[in-house]
C-alpha positions, 0 to 999 in steps of 0.5 A: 500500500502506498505511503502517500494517500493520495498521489497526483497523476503526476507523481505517479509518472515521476516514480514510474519513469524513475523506476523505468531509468533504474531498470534499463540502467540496470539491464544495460548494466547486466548485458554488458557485464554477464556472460563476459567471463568477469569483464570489468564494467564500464565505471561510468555505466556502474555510477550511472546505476547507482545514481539511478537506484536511489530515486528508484528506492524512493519510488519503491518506498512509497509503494511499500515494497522493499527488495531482500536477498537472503544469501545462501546459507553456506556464506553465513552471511545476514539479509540485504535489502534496498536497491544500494545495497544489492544491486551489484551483489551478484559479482559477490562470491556466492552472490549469483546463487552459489554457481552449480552448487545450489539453485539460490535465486539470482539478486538481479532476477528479483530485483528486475521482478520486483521494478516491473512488479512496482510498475504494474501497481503504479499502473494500477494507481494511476488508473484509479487516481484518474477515475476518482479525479473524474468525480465531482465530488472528488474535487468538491472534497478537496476544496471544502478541506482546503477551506477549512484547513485553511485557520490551522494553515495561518495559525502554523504560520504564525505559531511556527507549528505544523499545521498537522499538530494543530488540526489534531488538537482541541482546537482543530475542531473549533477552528473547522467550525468556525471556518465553515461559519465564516465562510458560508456567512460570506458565501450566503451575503455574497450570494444575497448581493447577486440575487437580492435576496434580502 
């Protein structure tokens, strides 16, 4: 499940392009390097890597998946996780599944795996952020929390406090009430100026 309640169509294509970069990076990375008897990999193509599995990870994060490669047990060795950590861990000793030895999963086949796992439920996500986006209601919700969020917003500012801590105290309550008293007040005089009301 996500991190972030509701994100924008916009942040969703921001971590899916995100994850998409880390994955060809990645790929680039394991066709140029496997199967060449230990060539060593282009510097440049291995920092490019790096440099991409971090916004990656963010990505990941925010989706609540998390890579672990549990090595096999005759390195004695404890589990591994995040993308930093076991994106080169295939040119470990024991690190591609122990050679012939064993049948141990390979890191970068569960790396792979997982990114296009992420992919398909960002997929998902925006799909469904798009369908409730499409309701009225949906952006009627929006405004009214802006509206009333609005006296926690000013008072965080002026009282340095976040406006999170204010609209879980006592006070969030009444300030909401108020809000919306004030505001439909303007609401109902504004109206009356248009129509003449009274």
């Amino acid at each position: 499940m996500p991190k972030s309640p509701d994100p924008s169509p916009r942040t969703i294509r921001q971590w899916n392009h995100d994850l998409v970069a880390f994955r060809d990076a990645y790929v680039t990375y394991l066709n140029d390097t496997l199967g060449k008897n230990g060539t060593p990999a282009l510097q440049a193509r291995r920092s490019e890597v790096v440099r991409l599995a971090q916004p990656a990870q963010v990505a990941m994060d925010e989706l609540g998946a998390s890579f672990v490669w549990l090595p096999p047990p005759i390195t004695q060795s404890g589990p591994m996780s995040g993308l930093l950590n076991t994106v080169f861990v295939h040119e470990t000793p024991f690190g591609d599944g122990a050679g012939a030895l064993f049948n141990w999963p390979k890191s970068y086949e569960g790396i792979i795996n997982l990114v296009d796992s992420c992919r398909a439920q960002l997929a998902t996500m925006d799909r469904e952020v798009r369908r409730r986006r499409r309701s009225p209601l949906y952006w009627g919700d929006r405004v009214l929390r802006a509206l009333l969020g609005f006296p926690a917003y000013l008072l965080g500012l002026i009282f340095g406090v976040p406006a999170s801590r204010i609209d879980d105290s006592v006070w969030g309550t009444s300030l909401r009430v108020a809000a919306f008293v004030v505001e439909t007040a303007l609401l109902v005089i504004g109206l009356n100026e248009l129509f003449n009301w009274f």
